[in-house]
N, CA, C and O of each residue as an XYZ file, in Angstrom:
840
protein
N      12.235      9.963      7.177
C      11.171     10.945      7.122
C       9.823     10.240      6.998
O       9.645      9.321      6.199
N       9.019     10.638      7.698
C       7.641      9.901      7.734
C       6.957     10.964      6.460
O       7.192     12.130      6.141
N       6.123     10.036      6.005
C       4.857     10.742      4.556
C       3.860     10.102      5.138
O       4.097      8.898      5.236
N       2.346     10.589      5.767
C       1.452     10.646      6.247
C       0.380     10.373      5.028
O       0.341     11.168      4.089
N      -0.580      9.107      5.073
C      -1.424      9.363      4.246
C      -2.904      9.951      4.553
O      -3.502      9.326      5.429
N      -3.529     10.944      4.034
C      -4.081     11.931      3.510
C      -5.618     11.741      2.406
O      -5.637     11.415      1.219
N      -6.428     11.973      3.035
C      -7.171     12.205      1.576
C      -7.112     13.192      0.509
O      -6.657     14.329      0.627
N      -7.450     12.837     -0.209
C      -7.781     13.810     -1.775
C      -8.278     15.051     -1.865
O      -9.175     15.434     -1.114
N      -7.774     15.760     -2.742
C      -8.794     16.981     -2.423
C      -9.348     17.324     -3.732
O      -8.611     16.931     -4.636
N     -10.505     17.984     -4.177
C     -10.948     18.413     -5.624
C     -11.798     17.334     -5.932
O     -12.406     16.615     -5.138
N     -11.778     17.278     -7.531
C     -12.150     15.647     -8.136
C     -11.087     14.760     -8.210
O     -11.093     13.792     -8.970
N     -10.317     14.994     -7.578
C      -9.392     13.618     -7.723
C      -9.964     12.606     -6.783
O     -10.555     12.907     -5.746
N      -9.738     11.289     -7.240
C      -9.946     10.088     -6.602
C      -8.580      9.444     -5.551
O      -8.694      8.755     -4.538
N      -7.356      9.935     -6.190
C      -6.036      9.774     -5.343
C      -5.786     10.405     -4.251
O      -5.870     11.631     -4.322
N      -5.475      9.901     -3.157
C      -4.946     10.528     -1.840
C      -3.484     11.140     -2.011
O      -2.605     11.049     -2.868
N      -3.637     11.821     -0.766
C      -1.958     12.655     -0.404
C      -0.863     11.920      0.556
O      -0.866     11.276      1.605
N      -0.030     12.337     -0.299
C       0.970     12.009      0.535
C       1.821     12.636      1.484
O       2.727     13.177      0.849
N       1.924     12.772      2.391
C       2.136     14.347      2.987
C       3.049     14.506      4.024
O       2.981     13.611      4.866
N       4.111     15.606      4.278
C       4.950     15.383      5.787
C       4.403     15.867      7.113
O       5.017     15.899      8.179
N       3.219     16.219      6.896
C       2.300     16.380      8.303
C       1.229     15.217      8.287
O       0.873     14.683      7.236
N       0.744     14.866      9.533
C      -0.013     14.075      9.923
C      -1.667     14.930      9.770
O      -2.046     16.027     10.180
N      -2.378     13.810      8.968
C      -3.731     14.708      8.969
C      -4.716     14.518      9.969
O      -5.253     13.447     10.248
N      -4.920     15.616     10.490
C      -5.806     15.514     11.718
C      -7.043     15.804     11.791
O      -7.443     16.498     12.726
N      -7.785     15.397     10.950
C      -9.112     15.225     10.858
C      -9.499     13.917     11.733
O      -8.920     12.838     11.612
N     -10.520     14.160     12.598
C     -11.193     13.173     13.965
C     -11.289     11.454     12.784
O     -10.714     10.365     12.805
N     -12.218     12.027     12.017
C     -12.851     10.720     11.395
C     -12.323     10.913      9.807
O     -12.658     11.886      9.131
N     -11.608     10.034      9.404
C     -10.903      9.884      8.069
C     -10.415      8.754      7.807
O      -9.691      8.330      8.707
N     -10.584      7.753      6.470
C     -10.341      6.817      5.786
C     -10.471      6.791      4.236
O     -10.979      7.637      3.500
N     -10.103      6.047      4.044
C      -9.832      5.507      2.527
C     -10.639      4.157      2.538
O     -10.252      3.339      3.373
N     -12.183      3.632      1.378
C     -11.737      2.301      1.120
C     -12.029      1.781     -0.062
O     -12.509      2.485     -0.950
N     -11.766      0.425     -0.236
C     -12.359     -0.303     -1.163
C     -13.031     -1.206     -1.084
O     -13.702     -1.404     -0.071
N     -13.047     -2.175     -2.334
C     -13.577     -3.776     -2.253
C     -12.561     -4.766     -2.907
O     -11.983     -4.700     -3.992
N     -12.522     -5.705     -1.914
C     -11.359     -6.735     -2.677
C     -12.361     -8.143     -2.820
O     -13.033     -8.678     -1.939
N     -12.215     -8.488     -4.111
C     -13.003     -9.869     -4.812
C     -11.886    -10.719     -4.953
O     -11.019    -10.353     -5.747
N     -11.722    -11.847     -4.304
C     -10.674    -12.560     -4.426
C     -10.919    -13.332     -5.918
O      -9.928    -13.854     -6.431
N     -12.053    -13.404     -6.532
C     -12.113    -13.672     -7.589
C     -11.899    -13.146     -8.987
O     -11.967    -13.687    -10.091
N     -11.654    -12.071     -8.642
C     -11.295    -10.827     -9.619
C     -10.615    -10.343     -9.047
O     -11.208     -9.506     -8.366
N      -9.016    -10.343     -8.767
C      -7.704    -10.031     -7.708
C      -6.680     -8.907     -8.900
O      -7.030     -9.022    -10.075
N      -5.808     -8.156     -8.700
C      -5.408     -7.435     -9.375
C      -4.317     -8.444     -9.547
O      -3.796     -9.397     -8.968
N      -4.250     -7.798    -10.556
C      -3.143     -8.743    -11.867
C      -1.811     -7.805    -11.884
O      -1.860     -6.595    -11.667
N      -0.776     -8.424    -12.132
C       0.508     -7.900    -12.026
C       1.114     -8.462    -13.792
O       1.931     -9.343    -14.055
N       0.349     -7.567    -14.724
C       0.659     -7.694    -16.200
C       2.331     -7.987    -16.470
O       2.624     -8.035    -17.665
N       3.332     -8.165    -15.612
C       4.562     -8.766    -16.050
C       4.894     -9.742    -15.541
O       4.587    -10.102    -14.405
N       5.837    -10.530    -16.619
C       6.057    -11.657    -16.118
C       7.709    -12.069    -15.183
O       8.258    -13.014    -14.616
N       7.966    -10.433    -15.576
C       9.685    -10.139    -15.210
C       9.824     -9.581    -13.950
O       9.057     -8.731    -13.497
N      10.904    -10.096    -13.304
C      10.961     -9.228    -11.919
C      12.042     -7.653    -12.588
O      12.564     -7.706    -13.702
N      12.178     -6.473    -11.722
C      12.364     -5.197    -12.365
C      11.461     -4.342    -12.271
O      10.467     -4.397    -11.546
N      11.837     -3.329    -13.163
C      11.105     -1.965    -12.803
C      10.056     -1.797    -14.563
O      10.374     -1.892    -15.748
N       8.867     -1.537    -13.883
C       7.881     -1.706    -14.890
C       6.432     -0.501    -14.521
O       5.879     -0.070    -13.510
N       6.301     -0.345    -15.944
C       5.331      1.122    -15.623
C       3.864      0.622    -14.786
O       3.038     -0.084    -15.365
N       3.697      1.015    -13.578
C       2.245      0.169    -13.232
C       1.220      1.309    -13.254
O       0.169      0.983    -12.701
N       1.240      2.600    -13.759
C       0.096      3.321    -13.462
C      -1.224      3.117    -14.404
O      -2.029      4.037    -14.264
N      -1.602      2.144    -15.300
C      -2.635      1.793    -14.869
C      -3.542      1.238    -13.207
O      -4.661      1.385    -12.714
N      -2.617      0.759    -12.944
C      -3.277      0.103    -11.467
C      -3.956      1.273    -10.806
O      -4.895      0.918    -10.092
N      -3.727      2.647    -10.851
C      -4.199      3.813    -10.270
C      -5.695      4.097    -10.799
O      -6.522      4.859    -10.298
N      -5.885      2.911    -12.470
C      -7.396      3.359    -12.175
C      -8.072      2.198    -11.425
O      -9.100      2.552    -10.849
N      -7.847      1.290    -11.329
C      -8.459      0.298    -10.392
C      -9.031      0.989     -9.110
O      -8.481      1.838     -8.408
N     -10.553      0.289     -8.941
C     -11.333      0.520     -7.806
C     -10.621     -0.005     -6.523
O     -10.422      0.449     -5.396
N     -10.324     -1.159     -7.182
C      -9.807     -2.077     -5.698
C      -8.074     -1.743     -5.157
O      -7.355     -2.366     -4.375
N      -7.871     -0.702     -5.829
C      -6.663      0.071     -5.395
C      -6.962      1.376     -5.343
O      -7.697      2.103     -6.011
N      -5.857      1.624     -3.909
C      -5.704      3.477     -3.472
C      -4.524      3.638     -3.486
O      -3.718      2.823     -3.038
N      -4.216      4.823     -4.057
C      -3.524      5.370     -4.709
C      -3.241      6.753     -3.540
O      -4.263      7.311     -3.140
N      -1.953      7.248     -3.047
C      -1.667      8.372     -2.430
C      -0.541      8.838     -3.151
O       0.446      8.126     -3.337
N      -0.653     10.119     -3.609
C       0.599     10.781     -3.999
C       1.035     11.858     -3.202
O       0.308     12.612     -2.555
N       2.719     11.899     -3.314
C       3.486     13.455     -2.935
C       3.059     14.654     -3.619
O       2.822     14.600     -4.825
N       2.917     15.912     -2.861
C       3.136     16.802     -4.326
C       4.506     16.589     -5.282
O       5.352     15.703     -5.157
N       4.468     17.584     -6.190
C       5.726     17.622     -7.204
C       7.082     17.604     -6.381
O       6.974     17.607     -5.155
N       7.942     17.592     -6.763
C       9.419     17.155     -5.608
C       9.957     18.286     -6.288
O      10.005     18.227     -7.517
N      10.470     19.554     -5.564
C      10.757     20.498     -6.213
C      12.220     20.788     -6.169
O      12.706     21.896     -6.393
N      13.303     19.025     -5.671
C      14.491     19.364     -5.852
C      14.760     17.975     -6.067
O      13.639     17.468     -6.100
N      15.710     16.962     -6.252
C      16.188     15.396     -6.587
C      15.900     15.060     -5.469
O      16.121     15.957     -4.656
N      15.508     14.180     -5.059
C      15.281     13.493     -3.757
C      15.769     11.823     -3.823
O      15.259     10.941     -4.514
N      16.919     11.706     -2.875
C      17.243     10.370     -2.922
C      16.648      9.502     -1.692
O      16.552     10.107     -0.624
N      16.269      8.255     -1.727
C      15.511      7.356     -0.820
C      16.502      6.376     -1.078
O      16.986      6.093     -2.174
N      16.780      5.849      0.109
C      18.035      4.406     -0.127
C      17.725      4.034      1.205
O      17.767      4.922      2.056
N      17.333      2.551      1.632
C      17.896      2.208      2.715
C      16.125      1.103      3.342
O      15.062      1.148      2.722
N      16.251      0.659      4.031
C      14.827      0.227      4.642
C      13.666      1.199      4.742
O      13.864      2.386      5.000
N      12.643      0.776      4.569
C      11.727      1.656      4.763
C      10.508      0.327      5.733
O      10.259     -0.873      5.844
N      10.166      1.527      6.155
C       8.482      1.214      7.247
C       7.316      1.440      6.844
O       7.092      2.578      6.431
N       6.136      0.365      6.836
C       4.879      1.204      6.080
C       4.163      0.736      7.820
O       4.362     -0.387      8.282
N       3.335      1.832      8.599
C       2.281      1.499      9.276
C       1.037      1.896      8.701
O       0.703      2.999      8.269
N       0.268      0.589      8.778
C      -0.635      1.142      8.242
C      -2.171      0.722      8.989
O      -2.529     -0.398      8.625
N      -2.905      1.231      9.719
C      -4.492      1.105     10.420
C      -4.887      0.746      8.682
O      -4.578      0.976      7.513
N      -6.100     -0.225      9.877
C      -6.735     -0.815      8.473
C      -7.937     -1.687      9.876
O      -7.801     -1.974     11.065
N      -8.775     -1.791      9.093
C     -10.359     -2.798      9.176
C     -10.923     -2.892      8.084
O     -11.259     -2.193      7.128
N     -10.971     -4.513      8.644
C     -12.070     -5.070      7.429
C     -13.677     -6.348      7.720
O     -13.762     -7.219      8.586
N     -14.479     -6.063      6.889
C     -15.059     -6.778      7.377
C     -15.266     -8.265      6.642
O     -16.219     -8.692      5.990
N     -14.168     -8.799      6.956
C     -13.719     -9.910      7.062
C     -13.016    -10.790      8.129
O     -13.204    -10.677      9.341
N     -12.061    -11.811      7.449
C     -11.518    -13.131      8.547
C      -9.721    -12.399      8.011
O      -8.890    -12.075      8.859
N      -9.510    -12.295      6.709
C      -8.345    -12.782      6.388
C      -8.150    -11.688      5.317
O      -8.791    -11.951      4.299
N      -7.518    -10.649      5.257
C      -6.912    -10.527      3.670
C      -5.521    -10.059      3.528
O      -4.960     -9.673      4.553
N      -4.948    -10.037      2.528
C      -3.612     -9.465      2.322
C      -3.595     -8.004      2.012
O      -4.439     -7.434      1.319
N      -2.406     -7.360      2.671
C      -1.927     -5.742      2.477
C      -0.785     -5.720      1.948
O       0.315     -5.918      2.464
N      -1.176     -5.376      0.476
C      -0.231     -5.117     -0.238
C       0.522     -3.383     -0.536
O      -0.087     -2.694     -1.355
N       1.773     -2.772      0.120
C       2.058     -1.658     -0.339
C       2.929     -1.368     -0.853
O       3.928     -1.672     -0.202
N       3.208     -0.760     -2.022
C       4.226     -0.563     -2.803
C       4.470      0.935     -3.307
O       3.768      1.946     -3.262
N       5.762      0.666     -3.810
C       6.338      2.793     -3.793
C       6.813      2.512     -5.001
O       7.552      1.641     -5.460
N       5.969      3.852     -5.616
C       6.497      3.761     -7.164
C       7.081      5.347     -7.324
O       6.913      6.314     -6.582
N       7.867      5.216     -8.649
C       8.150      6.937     -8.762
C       7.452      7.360    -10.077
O       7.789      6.841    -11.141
N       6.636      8.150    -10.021
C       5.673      9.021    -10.785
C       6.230     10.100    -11.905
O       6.334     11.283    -11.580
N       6.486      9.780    -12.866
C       7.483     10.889    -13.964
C       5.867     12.069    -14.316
O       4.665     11.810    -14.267
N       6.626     13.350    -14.655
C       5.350     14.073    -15.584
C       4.883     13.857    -16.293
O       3.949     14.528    -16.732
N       5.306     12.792    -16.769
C       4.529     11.639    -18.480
C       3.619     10.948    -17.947
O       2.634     10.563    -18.577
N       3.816     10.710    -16.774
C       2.173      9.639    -15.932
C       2.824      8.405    -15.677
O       2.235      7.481    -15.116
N       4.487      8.302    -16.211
C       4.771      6.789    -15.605
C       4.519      6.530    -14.183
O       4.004      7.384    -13.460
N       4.742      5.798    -13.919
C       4.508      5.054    -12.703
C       5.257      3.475    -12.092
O       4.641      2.425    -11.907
N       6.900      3.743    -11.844
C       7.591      2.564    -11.881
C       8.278      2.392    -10.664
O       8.945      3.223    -10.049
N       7.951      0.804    -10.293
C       7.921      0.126     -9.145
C       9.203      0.510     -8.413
O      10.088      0.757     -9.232
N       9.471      0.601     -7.564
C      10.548      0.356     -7.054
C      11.357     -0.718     -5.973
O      12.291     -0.433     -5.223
N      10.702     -2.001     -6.146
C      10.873     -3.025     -5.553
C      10.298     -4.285     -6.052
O       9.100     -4.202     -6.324
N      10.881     -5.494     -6.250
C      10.030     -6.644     -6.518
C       8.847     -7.025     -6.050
O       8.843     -7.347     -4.862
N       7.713     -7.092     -6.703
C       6.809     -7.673     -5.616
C       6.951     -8.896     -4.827
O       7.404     -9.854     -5.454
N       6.706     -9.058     -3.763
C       6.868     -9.900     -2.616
C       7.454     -9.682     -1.608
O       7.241    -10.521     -0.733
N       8.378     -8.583     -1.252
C       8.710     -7.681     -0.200
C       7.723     -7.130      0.485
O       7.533     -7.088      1.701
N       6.927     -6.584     -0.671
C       5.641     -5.444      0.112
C       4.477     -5.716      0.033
O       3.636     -5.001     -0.512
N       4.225     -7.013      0.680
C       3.155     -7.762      1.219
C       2.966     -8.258      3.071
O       3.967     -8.397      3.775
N       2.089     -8.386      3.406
C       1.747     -8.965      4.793
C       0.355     -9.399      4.267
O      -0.407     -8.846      3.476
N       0.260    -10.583      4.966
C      -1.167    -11.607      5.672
C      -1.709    -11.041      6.369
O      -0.825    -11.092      7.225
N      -2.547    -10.413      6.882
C      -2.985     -9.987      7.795
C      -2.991    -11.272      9.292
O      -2.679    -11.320     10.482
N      -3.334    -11.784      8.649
C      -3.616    -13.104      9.786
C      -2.327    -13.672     10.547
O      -2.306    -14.317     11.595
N      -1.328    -13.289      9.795
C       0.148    -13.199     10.513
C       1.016    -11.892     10.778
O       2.212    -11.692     10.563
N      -0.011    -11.031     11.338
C       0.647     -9.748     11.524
C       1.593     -9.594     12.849
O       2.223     -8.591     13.184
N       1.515    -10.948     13.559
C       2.467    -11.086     14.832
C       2.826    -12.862     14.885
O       2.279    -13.708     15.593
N       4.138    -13.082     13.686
C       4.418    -14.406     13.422
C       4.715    -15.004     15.183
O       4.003    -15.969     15.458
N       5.393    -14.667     16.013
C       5.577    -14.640     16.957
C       3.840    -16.109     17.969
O       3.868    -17.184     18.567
N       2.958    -15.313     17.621
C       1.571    -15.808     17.910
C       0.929    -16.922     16.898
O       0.362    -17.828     17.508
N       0.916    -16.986     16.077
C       0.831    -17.743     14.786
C      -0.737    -17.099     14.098
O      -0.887    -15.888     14.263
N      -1.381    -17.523     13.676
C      -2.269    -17.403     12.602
C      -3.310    -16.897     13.709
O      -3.496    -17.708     14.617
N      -3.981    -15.759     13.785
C      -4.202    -14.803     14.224
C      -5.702    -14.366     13.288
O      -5.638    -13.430     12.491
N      -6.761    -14.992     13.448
C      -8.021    -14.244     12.257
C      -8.897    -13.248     12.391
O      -9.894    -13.637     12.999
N      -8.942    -12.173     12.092
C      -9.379    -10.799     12.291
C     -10.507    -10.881     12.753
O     -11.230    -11.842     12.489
N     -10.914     -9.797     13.607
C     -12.050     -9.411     13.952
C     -12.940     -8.374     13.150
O     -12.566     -7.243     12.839
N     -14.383     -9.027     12.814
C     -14.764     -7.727     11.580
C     -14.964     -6.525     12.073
O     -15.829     -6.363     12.934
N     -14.244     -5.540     11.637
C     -14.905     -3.911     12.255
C     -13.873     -3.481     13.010
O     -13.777     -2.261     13.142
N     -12.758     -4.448     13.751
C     -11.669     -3.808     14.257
C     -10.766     -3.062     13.620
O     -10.516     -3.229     12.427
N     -10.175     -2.138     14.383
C      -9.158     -1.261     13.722
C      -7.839     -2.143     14.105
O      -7.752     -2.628     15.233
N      -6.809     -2.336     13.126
C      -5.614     -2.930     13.667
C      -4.639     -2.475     12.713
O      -4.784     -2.126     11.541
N      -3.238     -2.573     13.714
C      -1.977     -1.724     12.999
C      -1.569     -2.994     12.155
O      -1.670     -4.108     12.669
N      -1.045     -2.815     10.685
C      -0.376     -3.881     10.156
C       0.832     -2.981     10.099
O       0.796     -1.797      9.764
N       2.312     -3.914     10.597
C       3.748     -3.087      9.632
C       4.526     -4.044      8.717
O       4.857     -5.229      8.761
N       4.682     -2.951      7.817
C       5.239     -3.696      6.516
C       7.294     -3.279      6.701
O       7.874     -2.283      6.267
N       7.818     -4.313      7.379
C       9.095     -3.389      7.705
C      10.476     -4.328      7.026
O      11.592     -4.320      7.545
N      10.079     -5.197      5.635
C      10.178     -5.358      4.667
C      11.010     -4.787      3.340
O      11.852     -5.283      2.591
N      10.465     -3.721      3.414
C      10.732     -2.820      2.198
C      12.172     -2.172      2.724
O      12.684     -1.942      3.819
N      12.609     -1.975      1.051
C      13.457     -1.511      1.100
C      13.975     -1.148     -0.840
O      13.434     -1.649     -1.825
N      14.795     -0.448     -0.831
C      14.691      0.354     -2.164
C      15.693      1.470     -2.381
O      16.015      2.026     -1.332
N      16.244      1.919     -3.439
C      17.426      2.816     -3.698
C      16.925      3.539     -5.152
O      17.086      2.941     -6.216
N      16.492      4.474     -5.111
C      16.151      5.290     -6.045
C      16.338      7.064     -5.615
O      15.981      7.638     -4.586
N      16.955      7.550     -6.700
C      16.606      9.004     -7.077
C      15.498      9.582     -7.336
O      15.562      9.842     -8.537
N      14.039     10.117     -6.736
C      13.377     10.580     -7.519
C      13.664     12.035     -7.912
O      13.606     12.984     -7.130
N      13.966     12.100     -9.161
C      14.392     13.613    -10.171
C      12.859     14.579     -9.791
O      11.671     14.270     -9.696
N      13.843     16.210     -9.609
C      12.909     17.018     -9.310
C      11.309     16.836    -10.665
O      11.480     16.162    -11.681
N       9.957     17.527    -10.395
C       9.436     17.138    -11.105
C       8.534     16.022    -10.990
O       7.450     16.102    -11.567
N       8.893     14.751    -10.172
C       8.591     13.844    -10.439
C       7.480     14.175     -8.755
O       7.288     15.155     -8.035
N       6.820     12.166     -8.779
C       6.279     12.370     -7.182
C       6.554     10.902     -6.602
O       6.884      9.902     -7.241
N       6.334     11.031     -5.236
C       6.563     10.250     -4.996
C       4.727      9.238     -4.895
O       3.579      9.681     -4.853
N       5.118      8.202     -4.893
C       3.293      7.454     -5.259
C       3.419      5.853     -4.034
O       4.181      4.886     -4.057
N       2.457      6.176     -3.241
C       2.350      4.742     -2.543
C       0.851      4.512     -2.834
O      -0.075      5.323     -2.822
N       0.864      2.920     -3.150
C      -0.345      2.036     -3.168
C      -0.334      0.732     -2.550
O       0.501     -0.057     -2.106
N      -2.197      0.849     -2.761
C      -2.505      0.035     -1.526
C      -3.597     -1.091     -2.055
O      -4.631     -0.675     -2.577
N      -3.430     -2.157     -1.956
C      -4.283     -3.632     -2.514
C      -4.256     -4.492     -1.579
O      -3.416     -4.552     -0.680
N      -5.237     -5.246     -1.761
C      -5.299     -6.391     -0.856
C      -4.728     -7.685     -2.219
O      -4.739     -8.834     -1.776
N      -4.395     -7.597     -3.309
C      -4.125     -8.961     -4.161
C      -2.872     -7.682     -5.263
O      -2.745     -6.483     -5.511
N      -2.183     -9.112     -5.596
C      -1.490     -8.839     -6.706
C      -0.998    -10.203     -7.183
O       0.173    -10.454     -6.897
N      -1.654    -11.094     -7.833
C      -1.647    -12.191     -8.718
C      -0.775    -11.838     -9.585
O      -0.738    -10.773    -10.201
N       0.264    -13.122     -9.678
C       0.328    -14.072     -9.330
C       1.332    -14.192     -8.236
O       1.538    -15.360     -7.906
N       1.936    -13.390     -7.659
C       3.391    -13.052     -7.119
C       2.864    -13.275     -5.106
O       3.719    -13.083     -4.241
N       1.585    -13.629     -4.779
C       1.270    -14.693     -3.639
C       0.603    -15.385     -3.521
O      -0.236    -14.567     -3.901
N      -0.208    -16.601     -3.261
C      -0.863    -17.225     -2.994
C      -2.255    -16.712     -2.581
O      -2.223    -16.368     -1.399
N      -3.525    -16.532     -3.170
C      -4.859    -16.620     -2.918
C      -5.652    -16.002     -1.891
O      -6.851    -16.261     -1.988
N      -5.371    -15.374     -1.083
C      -6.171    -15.002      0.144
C      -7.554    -15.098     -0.379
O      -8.114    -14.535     -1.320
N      -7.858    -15.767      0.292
C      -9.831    -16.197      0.147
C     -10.799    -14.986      0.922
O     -11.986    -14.791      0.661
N     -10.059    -14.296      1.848
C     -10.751    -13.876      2.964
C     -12.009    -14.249      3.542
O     -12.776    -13.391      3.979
N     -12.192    -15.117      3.563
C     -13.106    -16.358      4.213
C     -12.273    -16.509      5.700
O     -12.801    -16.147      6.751
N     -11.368    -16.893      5.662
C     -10.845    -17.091      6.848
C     -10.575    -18.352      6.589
O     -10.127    -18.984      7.546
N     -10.761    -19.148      5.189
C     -10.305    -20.619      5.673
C      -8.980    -20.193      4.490
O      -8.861    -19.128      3.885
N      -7.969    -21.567      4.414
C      -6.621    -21.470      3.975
C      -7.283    -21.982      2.374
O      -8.340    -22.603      2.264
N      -6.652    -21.683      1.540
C      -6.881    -21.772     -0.141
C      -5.896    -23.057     -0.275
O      -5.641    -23.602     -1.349
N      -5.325    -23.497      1.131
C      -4.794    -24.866      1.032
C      -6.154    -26.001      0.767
O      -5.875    -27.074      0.232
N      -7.107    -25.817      1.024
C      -7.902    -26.977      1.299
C      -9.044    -26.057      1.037
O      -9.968    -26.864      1.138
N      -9.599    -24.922      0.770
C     -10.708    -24.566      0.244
C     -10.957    -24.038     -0.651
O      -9.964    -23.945     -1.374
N     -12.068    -23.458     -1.178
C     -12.147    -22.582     -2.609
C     -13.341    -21.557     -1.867
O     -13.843    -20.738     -2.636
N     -13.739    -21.546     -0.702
C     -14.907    -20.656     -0.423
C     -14.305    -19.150     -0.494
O     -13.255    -18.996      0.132
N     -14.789    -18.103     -1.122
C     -14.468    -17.125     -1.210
C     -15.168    -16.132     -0.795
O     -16.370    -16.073     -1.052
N     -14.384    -14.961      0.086
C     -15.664    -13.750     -0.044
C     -15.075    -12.248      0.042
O     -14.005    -12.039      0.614
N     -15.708    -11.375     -0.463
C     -15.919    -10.117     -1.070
C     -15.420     -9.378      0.649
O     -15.965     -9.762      1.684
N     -14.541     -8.518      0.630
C     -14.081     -7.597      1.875
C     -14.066     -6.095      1.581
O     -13.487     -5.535      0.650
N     -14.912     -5.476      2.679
C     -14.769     -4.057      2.330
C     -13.523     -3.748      3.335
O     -13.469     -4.085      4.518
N     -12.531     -3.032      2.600
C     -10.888     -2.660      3.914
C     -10.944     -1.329      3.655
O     -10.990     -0.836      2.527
N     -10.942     -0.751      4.670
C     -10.916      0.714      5.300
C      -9.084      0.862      5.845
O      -8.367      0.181      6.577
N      -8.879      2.127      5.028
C      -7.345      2.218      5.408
C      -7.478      3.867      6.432
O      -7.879      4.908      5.911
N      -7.159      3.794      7.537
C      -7.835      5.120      8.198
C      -6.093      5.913      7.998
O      -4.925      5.537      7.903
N      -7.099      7.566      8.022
C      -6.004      8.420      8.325
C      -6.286      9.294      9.175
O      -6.031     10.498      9.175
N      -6.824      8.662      9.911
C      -7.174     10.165     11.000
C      -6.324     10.346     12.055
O      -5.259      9.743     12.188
N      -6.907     11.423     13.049
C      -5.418     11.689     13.985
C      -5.417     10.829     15.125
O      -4.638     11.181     16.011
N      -6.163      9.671     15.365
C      -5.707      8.474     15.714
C      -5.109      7.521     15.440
O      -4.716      6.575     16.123
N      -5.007      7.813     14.181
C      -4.717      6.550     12.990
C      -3.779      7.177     12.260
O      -4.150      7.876     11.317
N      -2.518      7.053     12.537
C      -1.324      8.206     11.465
C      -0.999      6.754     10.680
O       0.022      6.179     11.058
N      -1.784      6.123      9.627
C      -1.226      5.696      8.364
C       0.053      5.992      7.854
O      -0.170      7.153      7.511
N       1.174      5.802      7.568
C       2.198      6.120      7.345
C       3.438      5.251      6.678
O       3.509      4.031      6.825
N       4.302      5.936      6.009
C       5.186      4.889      5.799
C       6.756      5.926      6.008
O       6.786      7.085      5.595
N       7.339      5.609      6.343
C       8.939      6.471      6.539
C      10.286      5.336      5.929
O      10.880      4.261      6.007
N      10.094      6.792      5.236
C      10.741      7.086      4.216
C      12.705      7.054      4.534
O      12.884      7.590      5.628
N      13.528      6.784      4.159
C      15.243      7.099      4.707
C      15.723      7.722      3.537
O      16.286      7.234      2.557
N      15.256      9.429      3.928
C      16.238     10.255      2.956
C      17.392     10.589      2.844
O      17.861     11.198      3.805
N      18.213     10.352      1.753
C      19.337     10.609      2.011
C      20.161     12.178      1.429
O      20.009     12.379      0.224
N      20.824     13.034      2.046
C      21.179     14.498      1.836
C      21.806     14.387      0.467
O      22.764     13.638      0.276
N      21.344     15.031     -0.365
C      22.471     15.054     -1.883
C      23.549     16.364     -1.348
O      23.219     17.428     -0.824
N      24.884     15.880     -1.672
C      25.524     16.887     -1.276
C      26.126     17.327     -3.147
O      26.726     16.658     -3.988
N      25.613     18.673     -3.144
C      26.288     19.403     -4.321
C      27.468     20.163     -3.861
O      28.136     20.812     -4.665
């Protein structure tokens, strides 16, 4: 099942997660990623761990399901496509699926390091590949994968970063390698959802049979 990402509606700052595609002409999501100030991954354990602080972070977007108004099981590979520009050389897309309790938890459902891509190797095939600033380009994250129940009540939650220290290596977005440099610079990444741009990740539901 594909979940379409969506902007926000009201005062919320979190996007939707949604089973229709949103078709608004011109629509995105963005932030700022400081490779010098990179989001931190507060455990030191691989497992399932509450991350919804990360939902107040600037330099993370946040899309939720509505409420799940029956058990919903997810098992099996999953796909994230996701349009994205930046105006930069280089950064990392980090996406991850958490399950959202009515208490406000917020717990991972995969190790980090699955649900990452380089941008700059978004076609290993070609090799190191350095972005064009202002282009729109598809990254897929086809990686993931995960076995969870989410219990009625709950939601389903995908997020979106360019860093999660310490669990990859540095993206400078400079465009040079953090093998041999320290030059760093500041990227604004635009995650589009418009009806050119179906942002998305699909989902492999599986039927509960009662």
């Amino acid at each position: 099942m594909p979940a379409f990402l969506a902007p926000g509606t009201g005062n919320t700052n979190a996007g939707r997660l949604q089973t229709t595609p949103f078709d608004n002409p011109d629509s995105f999501s963005e932030f700022v990623s400081d490779p010098a100030t990179p989001v931190v991954n507060t455990y030191n354990s691989s497992g399932a761990h509450d991350y919804r602080t990360l939902a107040d972070r600037a330099d993370v977007l946040t899309f939720d399901s509505a409420v799940l108004h029956e058990d919903t099981e997810i098992t099996g590979p999953i796909t994230a496509r996701i349009f994205v520009s930046c105006d930069c050389r280089d950064f990392d897309l980090w996406v991850r699926l958490l399950d959202v309790s009515p208490d406000g938890r917020a717990i991972n459902l995969m190790s980090p390091g699955l649900d990452v891509l380089r941008a700059s190797y978004r076609d290993l095939s070609r090799g190191r590949q350095l972005l064009s600033p202002g282009t729109i380009y598809e990254l897929k994250l086809e990686n993931l994968i995960t076995s969870n129940l989410f219990l009625q009540g709950h939601r389903i939650r995908l997020q979106i970063s360019a860093s999660f220290t310490p669990n990859f290596s540095r993206n400078l977005q400079s465009g040079k390698s953090e093998v041999n440099s320290a030059e760093m610079k500041k990227a604004h990444i635009r995650v589009f959802h418009d009806a050119k741009h179906l942002s998305q990740v699909v989902l492999p539901i599986i039927p509960i049979v009662r």
